[in-house]
C-alpha positions in Angstrom: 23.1 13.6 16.3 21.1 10.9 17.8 18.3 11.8 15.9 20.5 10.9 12.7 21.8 7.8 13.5 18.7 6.3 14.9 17.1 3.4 13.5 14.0 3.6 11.4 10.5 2.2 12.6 9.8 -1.5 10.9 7.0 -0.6 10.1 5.1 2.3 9.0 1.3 3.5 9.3 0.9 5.2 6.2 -1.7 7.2 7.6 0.7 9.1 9.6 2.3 10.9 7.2 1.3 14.5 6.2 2.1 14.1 2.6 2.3 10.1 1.9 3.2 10.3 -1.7 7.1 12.0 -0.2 7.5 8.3 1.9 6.5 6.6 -1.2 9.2 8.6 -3.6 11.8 8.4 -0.6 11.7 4.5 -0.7 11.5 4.4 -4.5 15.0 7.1 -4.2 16.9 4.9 -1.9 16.2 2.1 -3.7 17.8 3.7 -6.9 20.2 5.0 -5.1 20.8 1.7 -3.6 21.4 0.0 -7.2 21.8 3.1 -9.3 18.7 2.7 -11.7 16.9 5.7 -12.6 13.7 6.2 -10.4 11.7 6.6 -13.7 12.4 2.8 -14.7 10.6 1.5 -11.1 7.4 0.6 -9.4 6.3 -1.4 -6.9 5.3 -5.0 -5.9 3.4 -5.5 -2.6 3.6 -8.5 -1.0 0.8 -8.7 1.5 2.3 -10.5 4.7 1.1 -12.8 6.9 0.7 -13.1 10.7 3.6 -15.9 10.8 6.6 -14.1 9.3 8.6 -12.5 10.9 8.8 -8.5 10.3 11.7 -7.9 13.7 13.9 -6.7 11.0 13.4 -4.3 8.2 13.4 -5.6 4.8 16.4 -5.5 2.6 14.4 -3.3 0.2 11.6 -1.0 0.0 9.0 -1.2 3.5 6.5 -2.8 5.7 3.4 -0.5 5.8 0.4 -0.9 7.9 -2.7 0.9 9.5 -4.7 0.6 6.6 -8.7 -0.6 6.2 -10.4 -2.4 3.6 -13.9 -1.0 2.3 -15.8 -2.6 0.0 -14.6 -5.9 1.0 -12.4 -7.8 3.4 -8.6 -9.6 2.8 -9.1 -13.3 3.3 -6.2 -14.4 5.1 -6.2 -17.8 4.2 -6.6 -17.1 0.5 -4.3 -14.4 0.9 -6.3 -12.6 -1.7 -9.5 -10.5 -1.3 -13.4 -11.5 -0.4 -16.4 -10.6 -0.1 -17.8 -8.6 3.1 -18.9 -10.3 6.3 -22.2 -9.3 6.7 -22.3 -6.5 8.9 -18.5 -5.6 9.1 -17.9 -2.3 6.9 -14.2 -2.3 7.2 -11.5 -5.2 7.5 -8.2 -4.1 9.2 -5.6 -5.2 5.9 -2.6 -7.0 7.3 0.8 -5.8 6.8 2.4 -4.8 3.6 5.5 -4.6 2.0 6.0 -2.5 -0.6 8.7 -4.0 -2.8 10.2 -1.5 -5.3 11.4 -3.4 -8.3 12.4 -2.4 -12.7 8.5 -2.8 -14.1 9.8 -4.9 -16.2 10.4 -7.5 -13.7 7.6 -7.1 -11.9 5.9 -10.5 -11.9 2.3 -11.0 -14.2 -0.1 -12.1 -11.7 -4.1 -12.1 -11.3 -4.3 -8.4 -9.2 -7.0 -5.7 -8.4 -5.1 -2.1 -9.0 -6.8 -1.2 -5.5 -6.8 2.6 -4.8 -5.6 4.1 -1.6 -6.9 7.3 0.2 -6.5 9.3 2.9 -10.5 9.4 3.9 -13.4 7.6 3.1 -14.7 10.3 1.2 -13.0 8.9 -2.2 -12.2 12.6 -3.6 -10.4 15.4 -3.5 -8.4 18.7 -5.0 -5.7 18.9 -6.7 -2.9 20.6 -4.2 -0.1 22.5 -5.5 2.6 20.2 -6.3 0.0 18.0 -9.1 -1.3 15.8 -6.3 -4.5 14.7 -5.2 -5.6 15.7 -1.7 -6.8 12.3 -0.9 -6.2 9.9 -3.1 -2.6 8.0 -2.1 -1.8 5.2 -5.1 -3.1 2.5 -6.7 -1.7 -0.5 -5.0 -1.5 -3.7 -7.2 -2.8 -6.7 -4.7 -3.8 -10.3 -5.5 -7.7 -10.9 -6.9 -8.7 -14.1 -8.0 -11.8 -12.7 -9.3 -11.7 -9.9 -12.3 -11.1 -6.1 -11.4 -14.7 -5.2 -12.7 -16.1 -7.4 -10.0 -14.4 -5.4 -7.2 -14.7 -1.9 -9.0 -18.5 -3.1 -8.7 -17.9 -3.5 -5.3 -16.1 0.1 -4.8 -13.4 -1.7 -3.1 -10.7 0.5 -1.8 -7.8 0.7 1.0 -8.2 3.6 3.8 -6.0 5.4 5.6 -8.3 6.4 8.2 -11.6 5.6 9.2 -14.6 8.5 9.7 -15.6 7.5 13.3 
Protein backbone atom coordinates (compact mmCIF):
# COMPACT_ATOMS: atom_id res chain seq x y z
CA UNK A 1 0.00 0.00 0.00
CA UNK A 2 2.96 2.21 0.17
CA UNK A 3 3.31 2.10 -3.32
CA UNK A 4 -0.24 3.75 -3.51
CA UNK A 5 -0.04 6.43 -1.33
CA UNK A 6 3.38 7.63 -2.28
CA UNK A 7 4.01 10.93 -3.73
CA UNK A 8 4.60 11.41 -7.36
CA UNK A 9 8.09 12.63 -8.75
CA UNK A 10 8.03 16.71 -9.53
CA UNK A 11 9.22 16.21 -12.31
CA UNK A 12 9.15 13.90 -15.08
CA UNK A 13 11.76 12.78 -17.97
CA UNK A 14 9.49 12.14 -20.62
CA UNK A 15 11.91 9.96 -22.13
CA UNK A 16 11.36 7.40 -19.49
CA UNK A 17 8.22 6.29 -20.32
CA UNK A 18 7.56 3.26 -22.55
CA UNK A 19 4.52 4.64 -24.13
CA UNK A 20 4.58 8.68 -23.50
CA UNK A 21 1.42 9.51 -25.26
CA UNK A 22 -0.47 7.18 -21.85
CA UNK A 23 1.45 10.14 -19.34
CA UNK A 24 0.22 12.65 -21.59
CA UNK A 25 -3.66 11.38 -21.66
CA UNK A 26 -3.30 10.56 -17.81
CA UNK A 27 -2.52 14.32 -16.99
CA UNK A 28 -5.13 15.55 -19.53
CA UNK A 29 -7.78 12.70 -17.43
CA UNK A 30 -7.09 14.03 -14.05
CA UNK A 31 -7.33 17.30 -15.07
CA UNK A 32 -10.97 16.59 -16.37
CA UNK A 33 -11.57 14.68 -13.77
CA UNK A 34 -10.31 17.33 -11.52
CA UNK A 35 -12.97 20.01 -13.08
CA UNK A 36 -15.32 17.69 -14.85
CA UNK A 37 -14.84 18.92 -18.48
CA UNK A 38 -14.83 16.41 -21.11
CA UNK A 39 -11.15 15.42 -22.21
CA UNK A 40 -12.16 16.15 -25.87
CA UNK A 41 -12.63 20.03 -25.06
CA UNK A 42 -8.60 20.27 -23.75
CA UNK A 43 -5.14 20.76 -24.81
CA UNK A 44 -2.18 22.03 -23.51
CA UNK A 45 -0.19 25.18 -22.75
CA UNK A 46 3.56 24.81 -21.96
CA UNK A 47 5.17 27.19 -20.05
CA UNK A 48 8.89 26.72 -20.44
CA UNK A 49 10.39 27.45 -16.90
CA UNK A 50 13.20 29.09 -15.83
CA UNK A 51 16.21 28.26 -13.62
CA UNK A 52 14.82 30.80 -10.72
CA UNK A 53 11.44 29.28 -9.92
CA UNK A 54 10.88 27.26 -7.78
CA UNK A 55 9.59 23.63 -8.99
CA UNK A 56 9.96 21.90 -4.85
CA UNK A 57 6.30 21.43 -5.27
CA UNK A 58 4.14 19.95 -7.96
CA UNK A 59 2.05 22.22 -9.81
CA UNK A 60 -1.57 22.64 -9.06
CA UNK A 61 -2.34 21.30 -12.67
CA UNK A 62 -1.01 19.37 -15.28
CA UNK A 63 3.27 18.63 -14.97
CA UNK A 64 6.86 19.58 -14.98
CA UNK A 65 8.59 17.57 -17.71
CA UNK A 66 12.19 17.44 -18.49
CA UNK A 67 15.13 15.39 -20.15
CA UNK A 68 14.47 16.67 -23.40
CA UNK A 69 17.18 18.12 -26.23
CA UNK A 70 16.82 20.72 -28.73
CA UNK A 71 17.95 19.89 -32.49
CA UNK A 72 18.00 22.24 -34.91
CA UNK A 73 18.50 25.01 -32.66
CA UNK A 74 19.05 25.97 -29.06
CA UNK A 75 16.29 27.74 -26.22
CA UNK A 76 17.66 31.11 -25.41
CA UNK A 77 17.17 31.48 -21.86
CA UNK A 78 17.16 35.04 -21.65
CA UNK A 79 14.75 35.40 -24.48
CA UNK A 80 12.93 32.66 -23.21
CA UNK A 81 12.18 31.79 -26.75
CA UNK A 82 14.23 29.80 -29.34
CA UNK A 83 17.68 30.66 -31.40
CA UNK A 84 19.73 29.89 -33.58
CA UNK A 85 22.63 27.11 -33.06
CA UNK A 86 25.97 27.85 -31.41
CA UNK A 87 28.27 26.92 -33.71
CA UNK A 88 29.43 23.61 -33.12
CA UNK A 89 26.85 22.56 -30.40
CA UNK A 90 24.23 19.99 -32.15
CA UNK A 91 21.95 19.75 -29.24
CA UNK A 92 20.79 22.30 -26.41
CA UNK A 93 19.57 20.55 -23.19
CA UNK A 94 15.65 22.41 -23.09
CA UNK A 95 14.95 23.58 -19.56
CA UNK A 96 12.08 22.48 -17.75
CA UNK A 97 8.51 22.35 -18.90
CA UNK A 98 5.26 22.50 -17.67
CA UNK A 99 2.71 21.22 -19.45
CA UNK A 100 -0.48 23.19 -18.52
CA UNK A 101 -3.71 21.45 -19.62
CA UNK A 102 -6.32 24.05 -20.20
CA UNK A 103 -10.28 24.39 -22.52
CA UNK A 104 -8.56 25.36 -26.24
CA UNK A 105 -10.55 27.94 -26.07
CA UNK A 106 -8.71 29.68 -23.48
CA UNK A 107 -5.56 28.83 -24.45
CA UNK A 108 -3.75 32.18 -24.89
CA UNK A 109 -2.95 33.51 -28.87
CA UNK A 110 0.73 33.99 -28.80
CA UNK A 111 3.74 34.06 -31.36
CA UNK A 112 4.71 29.92 -31.07
CA UNK A 113 6.58 27.25 -33.20
CA UNK A 114 4.20 23.85 -33.00
CA UNK A 115 7.67 22.11 -32.25
CA UNK A 116 7.52 18.22 -32.70
CA UNK A 117 8.65 15.75 -30.14
CA UNK A 118 10.23 12.28 -30.66
CA UNK A 119 11.54 9.56 -29.10
CA UNK A 120 14.88 9.36 -31.39
CA UNK A 121 16.62 11.50 -33.64
CA UNK A 122 15.67 9.52 -36.45
CA UNK A 123 12.37 11.75 -37.02
CA UNK A 124 10.13 8.59 -38.25
CA UNK A 125 8.49 5.76 -37.49
CA UNK A 126 5.52 3.04 -37.78
CA UNK A 127 2.32 3.20 -36.94
CA UNK A 128 1.90 0.68 -33.68
CA UNK A 129 -1.30 -0.88 -32.93
CA UNK A 130 -3.20 1.42 -30.96
CA UNK A 131 -3.08 4.44 -34.12
CA UNK A 132 0.20 5.81 -32.72
CA UNK A 133 3.35 6.72 -34.12
CA UNK A 134 6.38 4.73 -32.91
CA UNK A 135 8.40 7.80 -32.50
CA UNK A 136 6.92 10.77 -32.91
CA UNK A 137 5.55 12.02 -29.15
CA UNK A 138 3.32 15.56 -29.87
CA UNK A 139 3.62 18.67 -31.15
CA UNK A 140 4.44 21.01 -28.39
CA UNK A 141 3.36 24.70 -28.86
CA UNK A 142 6.54 26.91 -27.52
CA UNK A 143 7.36 30.60 -27.90
CA UNK A 144 9.08 31.76 -31.56
CA UNK A 145 9.61 35.21 -32.17
CA UNK A 146 10.51 34.39 -35.60
CA UNK A 147 7.81 32.65 -38.12
CA UNK A 148 7.33 28.72 -38.00
CA UNK A 149 8.69 28.43 -41.72
CA UNK A 150 12.01 29.75 -40.43
CA UNK A 151 12.43 26.93 -37.86
CA UNK A 152 10.69 24.15 -40.12
CA UNK A 153 13.71 25.37 -42.43
CA UNK A 154 15.82 24.72 -39.70
CA UNK A 155 14.33 21.11 -38.90
CA UNK A 156 14.02 22.17 -35.41
CA UNK A 157 12.64 19.53 -33.16
CA UNK A 158 12.59 18.34 -29.31
CA UNK A 159 14.35 14.80 -28.48
CA UNK A 160 13.74 12.44 -26.10
CA UNK A 161 16.98 10.78 -26.30
CA UNK A 162 20.13 11.44 -27.89
CA UNK A 163 21.94 8.72 -30.45
CA UNK A 164 25.37 8.67 -28.65
Amino acid sequence: SSGINAEWPLRRGLSGFYFTQAFITGVKQNYARKYTIPIDTLSFDYDVMSEDIDTSKPPDDGAYVNGLFVDGARWCREKNTFAESTPNVLFDTMPMIWMRPMKKLDIPDAPIYWCPVYKTSERRGVLSTTGHSTNFVIDMRLSSDKPEMHWVLRGLALLCQLDD
